[in-house]
C-alpha positions in Angstrom: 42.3 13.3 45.8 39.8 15.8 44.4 38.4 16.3 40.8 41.3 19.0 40.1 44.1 17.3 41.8 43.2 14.0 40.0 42.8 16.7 36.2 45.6 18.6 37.2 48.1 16.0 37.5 46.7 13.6 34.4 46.6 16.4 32.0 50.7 17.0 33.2 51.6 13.2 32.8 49.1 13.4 29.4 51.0 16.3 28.2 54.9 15.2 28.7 54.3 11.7 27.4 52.6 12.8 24.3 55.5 15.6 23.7 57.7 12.3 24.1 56.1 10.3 22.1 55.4 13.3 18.8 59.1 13.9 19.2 59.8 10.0 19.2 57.7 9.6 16.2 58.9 12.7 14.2 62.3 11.4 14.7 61.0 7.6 13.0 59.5 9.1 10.3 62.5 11.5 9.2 64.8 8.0 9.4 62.4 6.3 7.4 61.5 3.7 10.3 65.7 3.1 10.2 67.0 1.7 13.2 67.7 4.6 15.7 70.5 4.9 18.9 70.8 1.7 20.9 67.9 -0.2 18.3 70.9 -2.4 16.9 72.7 -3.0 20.0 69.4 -4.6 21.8 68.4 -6.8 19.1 72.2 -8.0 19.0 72.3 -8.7 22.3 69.4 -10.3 22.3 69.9 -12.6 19.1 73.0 -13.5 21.0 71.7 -14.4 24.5 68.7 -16.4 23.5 69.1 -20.0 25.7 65.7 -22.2 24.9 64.4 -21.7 28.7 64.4 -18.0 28.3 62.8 -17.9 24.8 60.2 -19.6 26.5 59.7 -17.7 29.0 59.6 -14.3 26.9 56.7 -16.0 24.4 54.5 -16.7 27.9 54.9 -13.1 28.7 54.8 -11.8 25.6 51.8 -13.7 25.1 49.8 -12.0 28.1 50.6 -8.6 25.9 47.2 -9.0 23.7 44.0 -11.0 23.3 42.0 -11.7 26.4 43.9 -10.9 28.9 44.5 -7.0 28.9 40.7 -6.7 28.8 40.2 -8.9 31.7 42.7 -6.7 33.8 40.7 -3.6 32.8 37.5 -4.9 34.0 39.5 -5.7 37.0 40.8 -2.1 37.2 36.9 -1.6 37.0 35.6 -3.3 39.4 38.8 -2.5 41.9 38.2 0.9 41.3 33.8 1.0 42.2 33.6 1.1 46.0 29.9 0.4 45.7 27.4 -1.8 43.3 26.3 1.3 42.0 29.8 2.1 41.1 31.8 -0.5 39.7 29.7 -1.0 36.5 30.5 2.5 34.9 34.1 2.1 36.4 34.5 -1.3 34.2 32.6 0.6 31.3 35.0 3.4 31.6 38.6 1.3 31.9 37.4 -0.6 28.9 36.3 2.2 26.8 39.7 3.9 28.0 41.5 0.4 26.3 39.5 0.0 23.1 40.0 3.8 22.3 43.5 3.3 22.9 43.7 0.4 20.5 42.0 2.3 17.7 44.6 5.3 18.1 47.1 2.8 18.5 46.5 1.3 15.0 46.1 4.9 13.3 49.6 5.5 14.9 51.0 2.5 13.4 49.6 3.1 9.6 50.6 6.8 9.7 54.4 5.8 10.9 54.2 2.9 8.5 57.8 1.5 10.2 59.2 -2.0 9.1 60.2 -4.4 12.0 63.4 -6.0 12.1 64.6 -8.4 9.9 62.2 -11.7 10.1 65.2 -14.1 10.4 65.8 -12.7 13.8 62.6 -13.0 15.2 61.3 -16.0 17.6 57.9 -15.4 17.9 55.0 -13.9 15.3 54.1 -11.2 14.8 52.2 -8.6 11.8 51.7 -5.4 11.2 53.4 -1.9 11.4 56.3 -1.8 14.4 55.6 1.7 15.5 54.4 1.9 18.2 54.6 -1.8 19.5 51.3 -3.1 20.0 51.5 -5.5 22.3 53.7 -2.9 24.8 51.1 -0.6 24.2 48.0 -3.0 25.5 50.0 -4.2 28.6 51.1 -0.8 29.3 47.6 0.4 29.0 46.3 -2.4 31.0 48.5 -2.2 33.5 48.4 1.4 34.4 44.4 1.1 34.5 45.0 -1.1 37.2 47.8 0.5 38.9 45.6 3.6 39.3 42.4 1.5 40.2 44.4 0.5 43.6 46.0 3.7 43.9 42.4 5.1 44.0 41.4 1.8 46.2 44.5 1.3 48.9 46.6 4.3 48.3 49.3 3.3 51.0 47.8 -0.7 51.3 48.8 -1.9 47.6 52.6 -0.6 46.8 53.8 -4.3 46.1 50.7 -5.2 43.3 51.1 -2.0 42.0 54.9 -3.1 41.4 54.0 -6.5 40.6 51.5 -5.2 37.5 53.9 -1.9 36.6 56.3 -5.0 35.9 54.3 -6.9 33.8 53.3 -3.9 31.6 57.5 -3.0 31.1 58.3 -6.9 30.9 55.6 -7.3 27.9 57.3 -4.5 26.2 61.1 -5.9 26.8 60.1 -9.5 25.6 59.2 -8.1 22.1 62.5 -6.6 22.0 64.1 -9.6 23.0 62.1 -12.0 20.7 63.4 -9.6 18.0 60.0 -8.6 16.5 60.5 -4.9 17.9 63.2 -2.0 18.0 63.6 -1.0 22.0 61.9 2.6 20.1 58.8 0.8 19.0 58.7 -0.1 23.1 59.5 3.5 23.7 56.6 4.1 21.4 54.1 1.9 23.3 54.9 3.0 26.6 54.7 7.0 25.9 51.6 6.5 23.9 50.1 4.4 26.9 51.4 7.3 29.4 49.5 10.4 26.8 46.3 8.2 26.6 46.0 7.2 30.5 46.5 10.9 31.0 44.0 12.1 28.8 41.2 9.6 29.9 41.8 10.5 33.6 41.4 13.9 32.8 38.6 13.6 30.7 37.2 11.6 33.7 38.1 14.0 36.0 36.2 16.6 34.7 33.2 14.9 32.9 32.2 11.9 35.4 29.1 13.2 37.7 30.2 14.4 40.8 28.5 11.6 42.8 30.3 8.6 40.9 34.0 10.3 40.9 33.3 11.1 45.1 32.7 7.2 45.1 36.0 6.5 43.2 37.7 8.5 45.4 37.1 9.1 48.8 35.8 6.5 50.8 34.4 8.9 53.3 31.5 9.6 51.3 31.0 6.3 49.2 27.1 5.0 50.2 26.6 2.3 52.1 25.2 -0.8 50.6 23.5 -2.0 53.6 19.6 -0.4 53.8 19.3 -0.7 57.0 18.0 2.2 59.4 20.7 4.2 60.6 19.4 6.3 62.6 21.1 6.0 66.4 18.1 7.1 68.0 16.5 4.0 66.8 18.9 2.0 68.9 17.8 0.0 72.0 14.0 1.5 71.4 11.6 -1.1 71.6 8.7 -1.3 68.8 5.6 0.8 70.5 2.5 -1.6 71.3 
């Protein structure tokens, strides 16, 4: 993909997640952070299917959503993404700058929403703060989609099952926190349209302001330097070294 393929289709993806997401968070703020559509009937069903095993299960997942862990798959997405030496510093600089940033918006989202989570008797794990958007949703989505793109960019027809594999962990973060009752499904909503307007936006900011060199690097093998500095000049072939 070129620089305004790669711009082109961010700033669409940027666009319709953050209309998503303004409309989402309109709609919370005029209910006063009330429960809204299918809110009740998730956390019902999931106060009433809660077998120890599966709890569990959701706190491991749901554990992956924050700390270390998102920040060591962006400098994965980093270093997946650099074809080169040269290249897969600023890429790891980039994915985590792209994270961070994310966080701080994430945290000015959540004071200006200002939405109560559900009541604390029916959660089973901790959690603080503002629900809207869900945090931990937010990071894994973020995280994930750094990487998903970094091995879209790397292996565009060689890597559809990781891609799946990390796409899932992203949504299954998000669905434990609904489960674990410490979420409305919208504060998930939330995280995962605010991860889709911020991805878009730093790939198209990316697109447009990364040096030509470093993005032909990122994306197009074909022209990616080689690494080995070796003479490779064919008419130096088979000659023998002059006396």
């Amino acid at each position: 993909m070129n620089r305004k393929s790669i711009a082109d289709l961010a700033s669409s993806v940027g666009v319709g997640a953050w209309a998503a997401f303004s409309v989402l968070t309109l709609v919370v703020i005029g209910r006063s952070g009330a429960p809204l559509w299918l809110d009740d009937s998730f956390l019902t069903w999931s106060v009433g299917h809660r077998p120890e095993a599966v709890v569990a299960l959701a706190r491991a997942v749901t554990a992956t959503g924050t700390g270390l862990v998102p920040y060591v798959l962006a400098a994965l997405a980093g270093a997946v993404a650099g074809r080169t030496t040269r290249s897969r510093l600023p890429a790891t600089a980039v994915c985590l700058a792209c994270l961070g940033l994310g966080q701080l918006l994430r945290y000015g989202a959540m004071e200006l929403v200002h939405r109560p989570r559900p009541a604390q008797a029916d959660w089973r794990a901790h959690a603080s703060g503002w629900a809207f958007p869900s945090g931990h949703t937010t990071t894994a989505a973020l995280a994930a989609g750094l990487l998903a793109v970094a091995l879209t960019l790397r292996a565009p027809r060689g890597s559809t099952a990781l891609r799946i594999a990390v796409c899932g962990w992203g949504l299954a973060v998000g669905l434990t926190r609904v489960y674990l009752g410490v979420h409305w499904f919208t504060d998930v909503m939330g995280g995962w349209l605010f991860a889709a307007g911020w991805l878009g936006v730093c790939l198209c900011v990316a697109a447009h302001l990364l040096p030509a060199p470093f993005l032909t690097e990122l994306t197009d093998p074909a022209h990616a330097p080689t690494e080995d500095h070796a003479s490779e000049d064919p008419g130096c072939r088979g000659r023998s070294r002059p006396a």
